[in-house]
Each structure stands twice: as C-alpha cells, then as structure tokens.
N, C-alpha and C positions, 0 to 999 in steps of 0.2 A: 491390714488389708486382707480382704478372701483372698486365696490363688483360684482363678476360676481352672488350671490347667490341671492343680491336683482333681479339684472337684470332678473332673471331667476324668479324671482314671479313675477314682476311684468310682462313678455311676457305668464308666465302660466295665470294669473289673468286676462290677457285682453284676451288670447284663450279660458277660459270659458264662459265669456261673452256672447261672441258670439253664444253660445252651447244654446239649453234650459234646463231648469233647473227642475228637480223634485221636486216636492210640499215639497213629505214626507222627502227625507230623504236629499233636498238641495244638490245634486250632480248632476254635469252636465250630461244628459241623452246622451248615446252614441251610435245612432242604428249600429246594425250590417247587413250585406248583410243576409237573409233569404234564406234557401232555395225555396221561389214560387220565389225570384226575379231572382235565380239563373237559375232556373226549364224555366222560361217565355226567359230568353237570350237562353235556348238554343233553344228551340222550336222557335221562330224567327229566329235561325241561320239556322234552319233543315227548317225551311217554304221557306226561303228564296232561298235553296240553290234547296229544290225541285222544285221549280215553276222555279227557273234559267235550271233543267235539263229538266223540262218536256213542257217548253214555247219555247224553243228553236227551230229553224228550223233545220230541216237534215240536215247536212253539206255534200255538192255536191263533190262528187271528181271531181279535174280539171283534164284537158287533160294530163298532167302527169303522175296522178295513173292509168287514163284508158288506159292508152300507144299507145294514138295516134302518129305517128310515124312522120308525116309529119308537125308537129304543131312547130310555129317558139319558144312556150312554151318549148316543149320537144329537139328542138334542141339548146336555148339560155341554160339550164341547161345542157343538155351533152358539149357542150361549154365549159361551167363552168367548168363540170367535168374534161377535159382533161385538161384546166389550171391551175387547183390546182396539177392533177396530174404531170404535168410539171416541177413546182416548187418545187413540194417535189424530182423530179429525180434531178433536176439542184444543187440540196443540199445536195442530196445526192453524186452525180458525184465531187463536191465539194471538199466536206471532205473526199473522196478517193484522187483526186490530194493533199490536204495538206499533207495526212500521209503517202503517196507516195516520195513527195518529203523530211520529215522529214526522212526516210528509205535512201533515197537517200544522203541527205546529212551526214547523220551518217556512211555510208559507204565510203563516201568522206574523210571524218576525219579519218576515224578506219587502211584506207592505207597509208593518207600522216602518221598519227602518227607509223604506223610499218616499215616506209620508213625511220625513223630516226633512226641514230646510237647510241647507246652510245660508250662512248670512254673509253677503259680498263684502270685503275692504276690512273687517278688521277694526281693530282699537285706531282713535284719530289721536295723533299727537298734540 
C-alpha cells in the first residue's frame, strides 16, 4: 500500500526547499503582501484610470443625438425602429389569434358535448 503520510513529507520537504530559509530559527521565511505593496496597486489603478479620463478626447455626438433630420444616419435607425416595432406587433397579433382560436375551439366542444344525450334507466334485466 502507498503511505500517503510519507508522500506528504516528502511534497512538504521539496516545497520548502524552494522557500528561503531563516538563518536563526531554520524555518522557511514566508512574505506576506504588505500594506505599501497593497497601497502602490492601488494608486496605479487610480493613476491609470485618471490619465484614461482626463487624456481622453470629447466624445462628439453624431448626427443622431443632434437630430439632424434628413441624415441617411437618423433615418437607417428610425428604420430599425419601426422594424423591431413591427415584430413585436406581429407577436403579439400572434398570440391573440392562438388564444382566440383556443376560445374557439373550446366552445366548439362545450356544444357538441351538451348536444349529446344521455339515455334514462340503463340495461333492462
């Protein structure tokens, strides 16, 4: 059978290895993240992000938001707009004829089934 207990010293024993090792008291030295290195990520996130807002060019509005009216821009998107709106009426008109016809056909049923008779008394002995 493995000893999984050796296994496991001897995977610790070759991860300290690797570590450096403290003079005095022979234990693997193990830095920890300090707060300047913490302090320095964030100040590079904030540098970064300020030079990203304040390097930037003015973003122009297009003929769109200025509402030029006659712009092939402003009429391919009204375009657009009336074909999505299209679609949403066509689905909707839809699903009116389905439960139209579901109404329909259940009243179809509710007359033939009241058009049948039943027959009084049954089989005669």
């Amino acid at each position: 059978m493995v000893d999984l207990a050796k296994i496991r010293k001897k995977a610790k024993k070759k991860d300290e290895a690797s570590l450096p090792v403290d003079e005095s008291t022979s234990r693997p030295v193990v830095k920890k993240i300090g707060v300047t290195r913490r302090l320095v990520g964030l100040t590079t996130r904030f540098l970064v992000l300020a030079l990203a807002v304040l390097l930037t060019q003015n973003v122009m509005a297009c003929s769109v938001c200025y509402g030029a009216p006659g712009d092939p821009l402003v009429k391919g998107a009204n375009n657009g707009i009336m074909f999505l709106l299209a679609i949403v009426g066509l689905v909707q008109i839809g699903f009116i004829a389905m439960f139209w016809s579901f109404w329909r056909k259940a009243r179809e049923q509710r007359r033939f089934r009241e058009s049948l008779r039943v027959i009084e008394g049954g089989p005669r002995p």
